[in-house]
KEZARO-260156 format. One line per field, with one value per residue: residue in three letters; z, x negated, y of N, C-alpha, C in turn; residue number from 1. Coordinates in Angstrom, 3 decimals, always signed. Layout:
BEGIN
rest: [ala_...]
n_z: [Z_...]
n_x: [X_...]
n_y: [Y_...]
ca_z: [Z_...]
ca_x: [X_...]
ca_y: [Y_...]
c_z: [Z_...]
c_x: [X_...]
c_y: [Y_...]
nr: [NUM_...]
//
This chain:
BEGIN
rest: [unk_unk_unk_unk_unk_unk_unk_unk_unk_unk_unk_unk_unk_unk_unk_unk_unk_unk_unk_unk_unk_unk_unk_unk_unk_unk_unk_unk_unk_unk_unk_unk_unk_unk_unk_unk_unk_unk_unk_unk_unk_unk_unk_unk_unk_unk_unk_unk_unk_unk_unk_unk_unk_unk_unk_unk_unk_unk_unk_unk_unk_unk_unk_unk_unk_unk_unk_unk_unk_unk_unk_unk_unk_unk_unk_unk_unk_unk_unk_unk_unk_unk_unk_unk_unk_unk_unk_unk_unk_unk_unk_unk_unk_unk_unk_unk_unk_unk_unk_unk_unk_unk_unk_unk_unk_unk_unk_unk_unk_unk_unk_unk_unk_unk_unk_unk_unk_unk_unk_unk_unk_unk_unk_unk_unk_unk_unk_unk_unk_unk_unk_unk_unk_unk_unk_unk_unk_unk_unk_unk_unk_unk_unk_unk_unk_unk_unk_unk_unk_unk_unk_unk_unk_unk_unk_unk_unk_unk_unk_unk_unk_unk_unk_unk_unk_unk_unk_unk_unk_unk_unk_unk_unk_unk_unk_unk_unk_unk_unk_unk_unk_unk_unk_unk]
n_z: [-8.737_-5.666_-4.090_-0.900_+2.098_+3.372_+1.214_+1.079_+3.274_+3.531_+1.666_+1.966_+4.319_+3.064_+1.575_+3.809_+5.404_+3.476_+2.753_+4.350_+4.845_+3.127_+0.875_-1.841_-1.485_-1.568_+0.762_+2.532_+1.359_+4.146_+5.682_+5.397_+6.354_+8.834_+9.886_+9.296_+11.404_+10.100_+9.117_+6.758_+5.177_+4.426_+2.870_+0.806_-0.244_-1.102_-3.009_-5.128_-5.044_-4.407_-6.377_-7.329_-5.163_-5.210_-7.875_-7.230_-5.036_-6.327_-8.347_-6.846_-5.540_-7.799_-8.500_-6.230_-5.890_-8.877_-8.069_-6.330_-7.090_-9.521_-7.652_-7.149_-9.071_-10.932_-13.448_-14.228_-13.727_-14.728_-16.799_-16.176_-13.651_-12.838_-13.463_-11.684_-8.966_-9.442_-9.835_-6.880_-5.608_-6.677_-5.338_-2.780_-2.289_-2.783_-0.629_+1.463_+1.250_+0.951_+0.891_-0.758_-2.946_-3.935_-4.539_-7.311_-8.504_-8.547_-8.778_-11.294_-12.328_-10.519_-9.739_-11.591_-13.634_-12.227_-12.149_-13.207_-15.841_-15.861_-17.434_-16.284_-15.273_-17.608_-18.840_-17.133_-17.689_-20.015_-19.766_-18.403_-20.482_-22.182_-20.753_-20.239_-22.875_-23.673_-21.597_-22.824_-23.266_-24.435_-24.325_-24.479_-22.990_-21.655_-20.820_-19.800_-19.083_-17.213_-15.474_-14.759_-13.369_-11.019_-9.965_-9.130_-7.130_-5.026_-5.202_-4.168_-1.596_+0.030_-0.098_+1.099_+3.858_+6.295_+4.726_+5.049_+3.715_+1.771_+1.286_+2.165_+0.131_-1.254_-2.190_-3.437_-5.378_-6.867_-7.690_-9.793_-11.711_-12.180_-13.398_-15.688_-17.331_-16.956_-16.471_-13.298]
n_x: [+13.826_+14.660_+15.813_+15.840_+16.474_+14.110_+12.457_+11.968_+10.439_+8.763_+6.953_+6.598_+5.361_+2.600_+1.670_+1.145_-0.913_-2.737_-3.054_-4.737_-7.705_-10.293_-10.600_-10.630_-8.868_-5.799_-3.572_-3.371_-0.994_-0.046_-0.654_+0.698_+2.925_+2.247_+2.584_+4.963_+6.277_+7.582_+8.147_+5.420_+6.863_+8.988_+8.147_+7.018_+9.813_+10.397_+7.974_+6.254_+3.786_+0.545_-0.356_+1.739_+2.693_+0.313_+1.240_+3.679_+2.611_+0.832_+2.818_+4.104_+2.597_+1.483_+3.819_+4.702_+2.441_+2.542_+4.858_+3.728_+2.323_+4.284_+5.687_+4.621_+4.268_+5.058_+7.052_+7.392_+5.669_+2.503_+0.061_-2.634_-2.676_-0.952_-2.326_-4.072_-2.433_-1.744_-4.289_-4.859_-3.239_-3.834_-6.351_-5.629_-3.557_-5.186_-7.270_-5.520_-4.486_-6.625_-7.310_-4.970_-5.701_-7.984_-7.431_-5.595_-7.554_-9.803_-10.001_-9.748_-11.346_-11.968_-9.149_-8.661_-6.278_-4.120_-4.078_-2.148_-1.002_+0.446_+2.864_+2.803_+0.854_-0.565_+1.208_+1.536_-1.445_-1.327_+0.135_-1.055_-3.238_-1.804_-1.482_-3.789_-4.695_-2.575_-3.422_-4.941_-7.662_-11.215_-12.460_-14.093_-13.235_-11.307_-8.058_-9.150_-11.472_-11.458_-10.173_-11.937_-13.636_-12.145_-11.507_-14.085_-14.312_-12.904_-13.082_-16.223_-15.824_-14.138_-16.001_-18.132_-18.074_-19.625_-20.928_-21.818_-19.974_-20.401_-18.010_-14.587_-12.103_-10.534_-11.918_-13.807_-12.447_-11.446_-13.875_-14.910_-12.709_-13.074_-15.641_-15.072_-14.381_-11.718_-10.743_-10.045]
n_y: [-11.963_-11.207_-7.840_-6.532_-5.693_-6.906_-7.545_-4.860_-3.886_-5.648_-5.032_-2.330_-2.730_-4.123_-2.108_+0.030_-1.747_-1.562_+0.880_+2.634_+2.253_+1.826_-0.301_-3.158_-4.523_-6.087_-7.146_-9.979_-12.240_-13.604_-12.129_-9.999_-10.902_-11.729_-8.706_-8.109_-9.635_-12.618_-15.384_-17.337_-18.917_-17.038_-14.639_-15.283_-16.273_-13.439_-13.268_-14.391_-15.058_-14.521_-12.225_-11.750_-9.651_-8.497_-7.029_-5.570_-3.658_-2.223_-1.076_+0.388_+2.295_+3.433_+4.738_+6.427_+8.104_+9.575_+10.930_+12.468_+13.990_+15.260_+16.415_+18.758_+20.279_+23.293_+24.345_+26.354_+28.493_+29.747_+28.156_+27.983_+27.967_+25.879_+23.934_+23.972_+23.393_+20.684_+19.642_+20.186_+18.320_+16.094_+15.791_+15.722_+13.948_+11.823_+11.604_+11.620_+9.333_+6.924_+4.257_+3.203_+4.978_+3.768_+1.044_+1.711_+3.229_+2.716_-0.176_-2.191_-4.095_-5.757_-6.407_-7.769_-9.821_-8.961_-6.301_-3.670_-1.443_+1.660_+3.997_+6.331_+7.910_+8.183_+9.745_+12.131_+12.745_+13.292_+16.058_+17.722_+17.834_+19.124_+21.469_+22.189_+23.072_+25.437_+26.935_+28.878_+29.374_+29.108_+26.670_+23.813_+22.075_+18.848_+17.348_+14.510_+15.197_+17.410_+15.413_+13.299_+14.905_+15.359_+13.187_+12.446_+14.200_+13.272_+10.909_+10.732_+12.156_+10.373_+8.245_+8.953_+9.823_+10.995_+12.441_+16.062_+18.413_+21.322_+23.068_+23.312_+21.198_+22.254_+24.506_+23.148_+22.246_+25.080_+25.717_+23.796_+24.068_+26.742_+26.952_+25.060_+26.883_+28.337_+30.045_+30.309]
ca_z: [-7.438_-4.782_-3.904_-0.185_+3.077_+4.129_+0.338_+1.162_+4.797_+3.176_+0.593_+3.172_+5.167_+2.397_+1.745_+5.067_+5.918_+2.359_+2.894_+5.451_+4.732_+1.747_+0.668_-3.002_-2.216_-1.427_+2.080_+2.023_+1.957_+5.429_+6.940_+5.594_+7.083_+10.526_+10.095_+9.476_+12.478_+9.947_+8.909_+5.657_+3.956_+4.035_+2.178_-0.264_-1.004_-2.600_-3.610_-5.446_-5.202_-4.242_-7.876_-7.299_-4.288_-5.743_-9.005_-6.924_-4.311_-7.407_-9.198_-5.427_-5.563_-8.580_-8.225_-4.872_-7.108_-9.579_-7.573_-5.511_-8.543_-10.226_-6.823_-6.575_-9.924_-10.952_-14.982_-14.030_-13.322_-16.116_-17.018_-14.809_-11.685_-12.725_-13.321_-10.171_-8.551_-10.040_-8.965_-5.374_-5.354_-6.813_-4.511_-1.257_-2.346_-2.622_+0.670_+2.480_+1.030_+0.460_+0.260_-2.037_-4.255_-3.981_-5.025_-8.007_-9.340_-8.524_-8.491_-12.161_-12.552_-9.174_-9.496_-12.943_-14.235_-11.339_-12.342_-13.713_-16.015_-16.411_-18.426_-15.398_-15.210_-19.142_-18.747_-16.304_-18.223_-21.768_-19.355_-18.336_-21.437_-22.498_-19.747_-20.921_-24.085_-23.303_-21.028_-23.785_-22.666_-25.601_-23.459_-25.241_-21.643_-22.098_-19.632_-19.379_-18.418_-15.890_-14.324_-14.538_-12.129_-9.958_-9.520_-8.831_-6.045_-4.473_-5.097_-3.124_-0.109_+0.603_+0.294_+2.050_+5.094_+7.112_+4.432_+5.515_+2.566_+1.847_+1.601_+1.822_-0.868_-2.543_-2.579_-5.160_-7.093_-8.177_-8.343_-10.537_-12.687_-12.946_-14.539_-17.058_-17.960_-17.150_-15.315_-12.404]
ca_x: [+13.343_+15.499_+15.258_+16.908_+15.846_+13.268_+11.795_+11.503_+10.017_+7.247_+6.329_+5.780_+3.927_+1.774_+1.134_+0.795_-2.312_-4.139_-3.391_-5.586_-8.700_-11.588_-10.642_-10.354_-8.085_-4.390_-3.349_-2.684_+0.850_+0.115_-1.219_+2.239_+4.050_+2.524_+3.067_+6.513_+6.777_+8.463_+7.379_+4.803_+8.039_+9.807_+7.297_+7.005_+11.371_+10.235_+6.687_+6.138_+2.452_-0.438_-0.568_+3.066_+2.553_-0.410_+1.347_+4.449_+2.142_+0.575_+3.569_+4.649_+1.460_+1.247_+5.038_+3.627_+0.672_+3.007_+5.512_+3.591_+1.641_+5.474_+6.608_+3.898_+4.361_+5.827_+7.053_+7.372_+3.784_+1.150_-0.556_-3.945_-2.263_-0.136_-3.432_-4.670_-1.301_-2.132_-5.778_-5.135_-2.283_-4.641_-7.522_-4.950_-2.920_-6.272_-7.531_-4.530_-4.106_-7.956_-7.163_-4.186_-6.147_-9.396_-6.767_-5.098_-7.519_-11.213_-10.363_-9.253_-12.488_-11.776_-8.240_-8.398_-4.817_-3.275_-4.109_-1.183_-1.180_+2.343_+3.073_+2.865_-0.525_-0.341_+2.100_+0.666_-2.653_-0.818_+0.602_-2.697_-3.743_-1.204_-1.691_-5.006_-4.386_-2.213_-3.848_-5.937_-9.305_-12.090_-13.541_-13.623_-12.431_-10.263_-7.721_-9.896_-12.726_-10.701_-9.533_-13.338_-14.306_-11.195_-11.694_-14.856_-14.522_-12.148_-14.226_-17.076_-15.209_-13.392_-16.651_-19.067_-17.348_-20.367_-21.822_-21.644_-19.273_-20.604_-16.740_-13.272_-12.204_-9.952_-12.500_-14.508_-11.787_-11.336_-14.979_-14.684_-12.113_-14.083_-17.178_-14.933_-13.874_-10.196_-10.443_-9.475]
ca_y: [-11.525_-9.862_-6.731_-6.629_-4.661_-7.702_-7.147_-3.639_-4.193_-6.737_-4.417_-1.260_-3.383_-4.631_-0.950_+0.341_-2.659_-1.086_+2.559_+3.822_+1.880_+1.775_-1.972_-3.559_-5.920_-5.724_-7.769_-11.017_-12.609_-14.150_-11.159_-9.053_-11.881_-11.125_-7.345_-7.809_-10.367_-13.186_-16.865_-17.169_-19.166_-15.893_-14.219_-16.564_-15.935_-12.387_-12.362_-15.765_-15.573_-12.847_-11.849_-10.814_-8.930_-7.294_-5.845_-4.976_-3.138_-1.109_-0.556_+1.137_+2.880_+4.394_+5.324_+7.445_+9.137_+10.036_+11.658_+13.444_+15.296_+15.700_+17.198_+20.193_+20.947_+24.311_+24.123_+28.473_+29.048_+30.057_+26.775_+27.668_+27.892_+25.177_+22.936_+23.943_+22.301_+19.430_+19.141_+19.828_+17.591_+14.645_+15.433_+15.696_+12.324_+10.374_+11.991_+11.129_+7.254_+6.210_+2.781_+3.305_+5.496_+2.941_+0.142_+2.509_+4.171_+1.925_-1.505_-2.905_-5.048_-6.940_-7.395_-8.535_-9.664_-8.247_-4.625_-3.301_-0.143_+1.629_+4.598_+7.411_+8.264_+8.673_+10.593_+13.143_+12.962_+14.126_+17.066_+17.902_+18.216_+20.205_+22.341_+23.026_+23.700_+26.540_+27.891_+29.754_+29.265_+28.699_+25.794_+22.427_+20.948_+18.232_+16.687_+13.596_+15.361_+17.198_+13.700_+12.770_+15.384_+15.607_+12.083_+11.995_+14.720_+12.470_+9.544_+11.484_+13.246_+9.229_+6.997_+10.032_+10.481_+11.349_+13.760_+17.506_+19.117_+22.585_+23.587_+22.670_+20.092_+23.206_+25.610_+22.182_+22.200_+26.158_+26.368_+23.137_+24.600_+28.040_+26.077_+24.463_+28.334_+28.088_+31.112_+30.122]
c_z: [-6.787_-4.620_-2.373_+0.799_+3.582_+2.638_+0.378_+2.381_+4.870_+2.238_+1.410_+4.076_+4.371_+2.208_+2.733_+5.328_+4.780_+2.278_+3.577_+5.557_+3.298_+1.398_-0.962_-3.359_-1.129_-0.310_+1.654_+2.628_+3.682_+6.403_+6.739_+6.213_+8.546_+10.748_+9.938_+10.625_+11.884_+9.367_+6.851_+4.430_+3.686_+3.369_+0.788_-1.141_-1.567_-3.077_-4.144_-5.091_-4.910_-5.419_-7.577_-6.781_-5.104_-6.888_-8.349_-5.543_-5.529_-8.135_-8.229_-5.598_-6.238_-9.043_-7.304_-5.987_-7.434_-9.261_-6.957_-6.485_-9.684_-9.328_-6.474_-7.979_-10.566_-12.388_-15.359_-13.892_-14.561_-15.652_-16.646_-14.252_-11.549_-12.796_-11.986_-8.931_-8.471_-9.609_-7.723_-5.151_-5.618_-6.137_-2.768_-1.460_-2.145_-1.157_+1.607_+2.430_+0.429_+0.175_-0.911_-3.153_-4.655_-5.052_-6.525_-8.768_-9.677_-8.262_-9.783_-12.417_-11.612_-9.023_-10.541_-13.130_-13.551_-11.358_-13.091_-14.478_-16.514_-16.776_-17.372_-15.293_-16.843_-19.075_-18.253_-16.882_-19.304_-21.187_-19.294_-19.482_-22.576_-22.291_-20.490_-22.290_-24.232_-22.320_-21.455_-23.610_-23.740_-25.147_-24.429_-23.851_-22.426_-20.447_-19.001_-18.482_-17.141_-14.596_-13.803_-13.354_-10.908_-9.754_-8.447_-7.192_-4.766_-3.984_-3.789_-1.770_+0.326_+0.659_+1.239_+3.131_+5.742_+6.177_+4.758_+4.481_+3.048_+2.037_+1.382_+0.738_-1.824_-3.156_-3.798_-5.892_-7.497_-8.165_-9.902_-11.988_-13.398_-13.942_-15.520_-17.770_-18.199_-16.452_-14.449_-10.786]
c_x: [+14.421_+14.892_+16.577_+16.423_+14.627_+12.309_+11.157_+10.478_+8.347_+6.758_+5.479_+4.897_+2.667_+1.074_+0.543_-0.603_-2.915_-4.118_-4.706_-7.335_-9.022_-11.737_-9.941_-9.274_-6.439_-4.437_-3.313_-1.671_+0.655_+0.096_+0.309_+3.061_+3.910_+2.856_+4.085_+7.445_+7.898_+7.154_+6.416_+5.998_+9.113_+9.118_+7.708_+8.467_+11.113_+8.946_+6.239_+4.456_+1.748_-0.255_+0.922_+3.190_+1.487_+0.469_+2.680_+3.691_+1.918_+0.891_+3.855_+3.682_+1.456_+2.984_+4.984_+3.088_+1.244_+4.048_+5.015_+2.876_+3.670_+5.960_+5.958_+3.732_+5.531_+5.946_+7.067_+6.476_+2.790_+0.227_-1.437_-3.255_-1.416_-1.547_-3.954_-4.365_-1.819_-3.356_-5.546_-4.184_-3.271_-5.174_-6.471_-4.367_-4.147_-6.886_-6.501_-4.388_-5.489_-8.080_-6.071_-5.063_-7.188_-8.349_-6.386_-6.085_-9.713_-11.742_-10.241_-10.067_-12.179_-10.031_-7.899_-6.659_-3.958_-3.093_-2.878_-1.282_+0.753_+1.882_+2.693_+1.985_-0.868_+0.222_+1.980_-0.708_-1.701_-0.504_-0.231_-2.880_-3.554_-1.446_-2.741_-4.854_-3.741_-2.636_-5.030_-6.848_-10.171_-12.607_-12.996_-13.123_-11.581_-9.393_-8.624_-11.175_-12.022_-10.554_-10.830_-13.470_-13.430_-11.245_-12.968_-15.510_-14.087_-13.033_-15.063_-16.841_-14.988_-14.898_-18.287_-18.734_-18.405_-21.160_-21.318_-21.283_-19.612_-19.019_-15.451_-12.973_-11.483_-10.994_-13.842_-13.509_-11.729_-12.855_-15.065_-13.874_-12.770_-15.057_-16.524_-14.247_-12.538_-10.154_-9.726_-10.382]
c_y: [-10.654_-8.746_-6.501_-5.804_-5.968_-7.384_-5.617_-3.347_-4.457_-6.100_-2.624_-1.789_-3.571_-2.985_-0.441_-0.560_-1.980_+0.287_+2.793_+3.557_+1.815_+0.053_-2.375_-4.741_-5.529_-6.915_-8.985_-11.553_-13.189_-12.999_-9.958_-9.934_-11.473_-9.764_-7.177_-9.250_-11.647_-14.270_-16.720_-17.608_-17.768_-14.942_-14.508_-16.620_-14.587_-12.424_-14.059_-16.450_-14.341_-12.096_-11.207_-10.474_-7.507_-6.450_-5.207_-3.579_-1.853_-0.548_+0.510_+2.327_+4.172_+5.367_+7.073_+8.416_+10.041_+10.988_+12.966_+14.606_+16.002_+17.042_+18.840_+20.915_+21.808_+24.954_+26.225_+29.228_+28.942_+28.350_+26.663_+27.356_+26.658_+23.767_+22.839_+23.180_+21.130_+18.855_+19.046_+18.798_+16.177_+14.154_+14.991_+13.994_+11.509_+10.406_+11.525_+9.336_+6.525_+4.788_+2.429_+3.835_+4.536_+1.744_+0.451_+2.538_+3.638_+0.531_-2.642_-4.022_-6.045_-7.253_-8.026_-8.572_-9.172_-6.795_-4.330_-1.922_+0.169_+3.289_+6.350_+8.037_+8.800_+9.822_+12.103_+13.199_+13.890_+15.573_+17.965_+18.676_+19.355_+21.574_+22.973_+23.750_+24.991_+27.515_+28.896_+29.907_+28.627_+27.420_+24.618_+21.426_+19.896_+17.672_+14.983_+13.858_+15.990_+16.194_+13.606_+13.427_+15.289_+14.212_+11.612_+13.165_+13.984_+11.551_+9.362_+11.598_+11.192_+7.871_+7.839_+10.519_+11.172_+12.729_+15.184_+17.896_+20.635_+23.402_+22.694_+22.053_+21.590_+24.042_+24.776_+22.673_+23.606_+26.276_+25.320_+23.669_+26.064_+27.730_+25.947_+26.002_+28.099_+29.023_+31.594_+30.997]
nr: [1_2_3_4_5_6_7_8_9_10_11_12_13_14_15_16_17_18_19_20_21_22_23_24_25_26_27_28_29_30_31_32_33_34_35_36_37_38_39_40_41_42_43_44_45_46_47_48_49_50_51_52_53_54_55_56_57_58_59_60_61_62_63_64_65_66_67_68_69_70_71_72_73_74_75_76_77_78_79_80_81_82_83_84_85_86_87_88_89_90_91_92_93_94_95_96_97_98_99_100_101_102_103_104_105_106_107_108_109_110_111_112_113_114_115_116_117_118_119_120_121_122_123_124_125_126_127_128_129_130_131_132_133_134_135_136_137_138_139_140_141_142_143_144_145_146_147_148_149_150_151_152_153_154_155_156_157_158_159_160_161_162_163_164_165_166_167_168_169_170_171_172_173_174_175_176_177_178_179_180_181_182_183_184]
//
């Protein structure tokens, strides 16, 4: 597969049409063809097939995710405050890209072989977990359960638009983290 500025073009596009909306399914090659104003056979020269659009979309994706939780994290900060990072950074990335995160992080059942899992999200979980761990708190928390809820605030806030949130999405997460006695 190339990798050229028309590969790069058709792959931001493909993103761009599944960002901004609550949709399980990644564009289809025709419809990135008209968003990048070129013929379906030019498509078709980098992305052999939907299936190879989709796992290059979600490799893009979870590239994104992963960065943006790397980039607000501060290896100098006591391991609460450094969890805390980390949460608002999760809840803000999914808030900002609801159809990326919907795609990412709530669609593996519906895209079947096209789901892709890569090592990044692991990766940032084990940290997590770390995190906790040092941050000396008796709590049997774990970083999974963590994810659980910080997911599922996300989850909430992006498919409840119309419900009335008692408070700002930060002021869930440190009460969130207070509960699990991370004394935050």
């Amino acid at each position: 597969m190339r990798r050229d500025h028309l590969y790069d073009e058709l792959l931001a596009a493909a993103i761009g049409l599944a960002s901004s909306r609550l949709s399980l399914a990644i564009p289809s090659l025709r419809a990135v063809a008209r968003a990048c104003d070129v013929s379906a056979t030019a498509v078709y020269r980098h992305f052999e097939s939907q299936s190879a659009l989709n796992r290059a979309v979600l490799l893009a994706v979870d590239s994104s995710f992963v960065a943006a939780m790397s980039n607000v994290d501060e290896p100098g900060r006591a391991p609460r405050a450094r969890l805390r990072l980390l949460a608002c950074a999760y809840l803000e990335w999914g808030l900002a890209n609801p159809g990326l995160y919907q795609l990412r992080f709530e669609s593996a059942d519906q895209l079947g072989a096209d789901h892709v899992h890569t090592d990044g999200a692991d990766v940032l979980l084990a940290q997590i977990g770390e995190l906790v761990r040092a941050s000396g708190t008796a709590s049997a928390v774990t970083a999974a359960d963590l994810w659980g809820g910080i997911h599922g605030l996300t989850s909430l806030r992006l498919h409840k638009p119309a419900y009335t949130w008692p408070d700002d999405a930060t002021t869930q997460i440190d009460r969130l983290l207070a509960a699990w006695d991370l004394g935050l």
